[in-house]
C-alpha positions as CSV (number, residue, x, y, z in Angstrom):
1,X,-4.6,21.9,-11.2
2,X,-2.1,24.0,-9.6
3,X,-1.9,26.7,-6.4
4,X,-1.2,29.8,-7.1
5,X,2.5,29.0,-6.2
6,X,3.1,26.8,-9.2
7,X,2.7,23.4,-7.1
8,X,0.6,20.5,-7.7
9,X,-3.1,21.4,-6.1
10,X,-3.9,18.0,-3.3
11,X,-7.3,17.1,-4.3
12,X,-9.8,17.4,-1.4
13,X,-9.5,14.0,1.1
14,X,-14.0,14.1,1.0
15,X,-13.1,12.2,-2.7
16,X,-10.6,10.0,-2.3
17,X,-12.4,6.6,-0.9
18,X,-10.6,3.1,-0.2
19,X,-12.1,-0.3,-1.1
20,X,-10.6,-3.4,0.6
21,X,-11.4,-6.6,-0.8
22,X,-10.3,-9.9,-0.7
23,X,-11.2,-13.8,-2.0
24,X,-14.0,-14.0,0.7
25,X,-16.2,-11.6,-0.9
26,X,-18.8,-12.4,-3.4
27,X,-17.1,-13.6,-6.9
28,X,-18.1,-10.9,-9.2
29,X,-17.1,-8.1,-7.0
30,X,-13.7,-9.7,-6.6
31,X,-13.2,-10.4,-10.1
32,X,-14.1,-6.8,-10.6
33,X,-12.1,-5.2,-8.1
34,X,-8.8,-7.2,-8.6
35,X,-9.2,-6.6,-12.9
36,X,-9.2,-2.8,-11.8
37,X,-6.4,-3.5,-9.5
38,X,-4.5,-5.3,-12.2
39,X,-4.7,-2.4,-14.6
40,X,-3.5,-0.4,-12.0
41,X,-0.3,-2.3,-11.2
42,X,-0.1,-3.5,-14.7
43,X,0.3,0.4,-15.4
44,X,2.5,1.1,-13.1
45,X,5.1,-1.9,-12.5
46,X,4.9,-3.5,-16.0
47,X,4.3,-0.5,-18.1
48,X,6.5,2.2,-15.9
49,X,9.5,0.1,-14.4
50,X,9.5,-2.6,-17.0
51,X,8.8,-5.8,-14.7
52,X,7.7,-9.1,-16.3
53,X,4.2,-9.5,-16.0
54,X,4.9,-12.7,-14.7
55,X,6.8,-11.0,-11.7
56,X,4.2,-9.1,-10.6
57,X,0.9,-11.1,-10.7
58,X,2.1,-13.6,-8.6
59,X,0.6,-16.7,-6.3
60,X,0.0,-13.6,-3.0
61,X,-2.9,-12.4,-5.3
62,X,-5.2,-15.4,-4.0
63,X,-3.9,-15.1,-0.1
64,X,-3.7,-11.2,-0.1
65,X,-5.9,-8.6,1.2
66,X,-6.5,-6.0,-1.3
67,X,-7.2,-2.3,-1.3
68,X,-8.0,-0.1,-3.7
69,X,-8.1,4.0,-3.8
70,X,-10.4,5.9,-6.1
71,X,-11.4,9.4,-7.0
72,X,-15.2,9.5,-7.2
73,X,-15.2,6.5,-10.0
74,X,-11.6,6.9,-11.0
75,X,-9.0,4.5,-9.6
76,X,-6.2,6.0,-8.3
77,X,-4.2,4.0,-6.1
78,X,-3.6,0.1,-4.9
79,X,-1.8,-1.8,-2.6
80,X,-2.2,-5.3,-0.9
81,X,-1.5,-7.1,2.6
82,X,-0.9,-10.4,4.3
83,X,0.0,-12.3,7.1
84,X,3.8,-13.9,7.3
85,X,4.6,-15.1,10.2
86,X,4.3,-12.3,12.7
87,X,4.5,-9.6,10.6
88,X,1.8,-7.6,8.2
89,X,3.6,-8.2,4.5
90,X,2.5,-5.1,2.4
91,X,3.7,-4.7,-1.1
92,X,2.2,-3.4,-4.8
93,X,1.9,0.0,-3.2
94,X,1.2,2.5,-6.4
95,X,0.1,5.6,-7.4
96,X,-1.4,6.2,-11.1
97,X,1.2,9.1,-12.3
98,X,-1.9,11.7,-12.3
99,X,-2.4,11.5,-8.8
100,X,1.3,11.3,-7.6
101,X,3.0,13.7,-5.0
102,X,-0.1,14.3,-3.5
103,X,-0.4,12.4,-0.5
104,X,-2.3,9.6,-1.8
105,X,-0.2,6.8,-0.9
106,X,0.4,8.3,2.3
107,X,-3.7,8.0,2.8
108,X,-3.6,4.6,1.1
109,X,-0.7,3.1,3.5
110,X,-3.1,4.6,6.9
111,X,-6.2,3.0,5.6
112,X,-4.0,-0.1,5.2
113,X,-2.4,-0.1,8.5
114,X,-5.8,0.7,10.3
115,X,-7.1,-2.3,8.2
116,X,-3.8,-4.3,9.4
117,X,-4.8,-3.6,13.0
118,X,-8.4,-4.1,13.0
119,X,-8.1,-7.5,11.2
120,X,-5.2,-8.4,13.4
121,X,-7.5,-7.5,16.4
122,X,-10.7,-9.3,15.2
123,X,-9.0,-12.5,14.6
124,X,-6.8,-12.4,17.7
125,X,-3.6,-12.2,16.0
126,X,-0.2,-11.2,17.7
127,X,1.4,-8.7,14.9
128,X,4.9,-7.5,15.9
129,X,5.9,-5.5,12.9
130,X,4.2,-4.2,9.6
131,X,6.6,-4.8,6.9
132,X,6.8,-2.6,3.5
133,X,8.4,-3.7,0.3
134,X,10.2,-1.1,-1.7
135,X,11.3,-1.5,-4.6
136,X,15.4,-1.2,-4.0
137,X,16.0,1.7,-7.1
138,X,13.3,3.8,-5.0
139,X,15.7,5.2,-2.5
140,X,13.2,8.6,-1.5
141,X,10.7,6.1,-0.5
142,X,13.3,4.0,1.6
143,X,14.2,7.7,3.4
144,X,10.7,8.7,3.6
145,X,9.6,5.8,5.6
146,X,13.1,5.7,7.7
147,X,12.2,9.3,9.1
148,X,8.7,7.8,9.9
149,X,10.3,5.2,12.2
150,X,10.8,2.6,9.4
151,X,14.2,-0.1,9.8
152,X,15.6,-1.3,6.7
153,X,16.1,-4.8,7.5
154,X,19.0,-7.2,5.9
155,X,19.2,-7.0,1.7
156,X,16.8,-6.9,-0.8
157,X,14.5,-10.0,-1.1
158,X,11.9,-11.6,-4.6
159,X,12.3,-11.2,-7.4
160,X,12.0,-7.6,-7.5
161,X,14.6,-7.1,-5.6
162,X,12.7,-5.0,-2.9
163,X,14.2,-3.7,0.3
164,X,12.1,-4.8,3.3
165,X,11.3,-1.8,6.0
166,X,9.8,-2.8,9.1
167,X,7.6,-0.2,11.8
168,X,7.3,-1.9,15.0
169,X,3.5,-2.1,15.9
170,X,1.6,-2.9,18.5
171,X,-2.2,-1.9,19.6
172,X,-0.7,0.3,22.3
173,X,1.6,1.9,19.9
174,X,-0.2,2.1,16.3
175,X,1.6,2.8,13.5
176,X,2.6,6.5,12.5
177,X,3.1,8.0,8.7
178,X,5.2,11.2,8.0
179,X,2.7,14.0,8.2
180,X,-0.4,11.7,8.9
181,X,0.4,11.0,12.5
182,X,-0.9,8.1,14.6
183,X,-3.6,5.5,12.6
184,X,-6.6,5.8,14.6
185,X,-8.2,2.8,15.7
């Protein structure tokens, strides 16, 4: 649908809902959240940017903490987090092409970084940075999250060749997004 302007209409925030999940959860609702989430990336990375399938189900699947973004019943978004070291490691951010330039992967990365936090604070964890991977021929991301504070840090890295951006975080400083502000804890 479309404004009255000619741009893409957002949909209304009340139906877009977030799911995290990971391999701690009871086995069929994994197995049915991460097929979904396959689909998704499979959609997106495989089908869209041509990446070996092998490339991008990889061995962080198993050790990753999932999320998923859906429309009432209809998926609509994905991206997964982990631990390294000190930082939060997110990467597999995407966006079905229906619901693109619409602020859903702006919603997706909050919930993520609000999930970041809380997890980090539950389990007592010291979390310096929360580190994105973008894909390297996806330079308006790479600015996008460089005017929201973001520091491109040294070459791409995997086999994706992904650019690393870091946002310093800390409980008394949460993480900002452009346009979203501060994530509340």
């Amino acid at each position: 649908m479309r404004e009255t302007d000619g741009t893409l209409r957002k949909p209304a925030d009340i139906n877009l809902h977030f799911t995290f999940f990971d391999n701690t959860m009871e086995e069929p609702h994994y197995r049915n959240n991460i097929d979904i989430s396959r689909i998704l990336r499979r959609r997106a990375y495989v089908d869209e940017l041509g990446v070996p399938a092998e490339l991008e189900f990889d061995e962080f699947d198993g050790e990753s903490r999932h999320v998923l973004g859906s429309y009432g019943d209809a998926p609509a978004c994905y991206a997964r987090w982990r631990v390294n070291d000190n930082a939060a490691v997110v990467d597999r951010v995407c966006t079905l092409r229906a619901y693109r330039y619409r602020g859903v992967a702006r919603k997706c990365l909050q919930h993520v970084a609000h999930d970041v936090i809380c997890c980090a604070s539950r389990l007592k964890l010291t979390l310096h940075g929360l580190v994105l991977l973008v894909p390297q021929h996806h330079s308006t991301i790479q600015q996008k999250l460089a005017e929201a504070s973001f520091i491109s840090l040294d070459g791409p890295v995997g086999a994706l060749s992904c650019v690393r951006m870091c946002l310093p975080i800390s409980l008394e400083a949460p993480p900002q997004f452009p346009g979203l502000g501060v994530v509340n804890i």
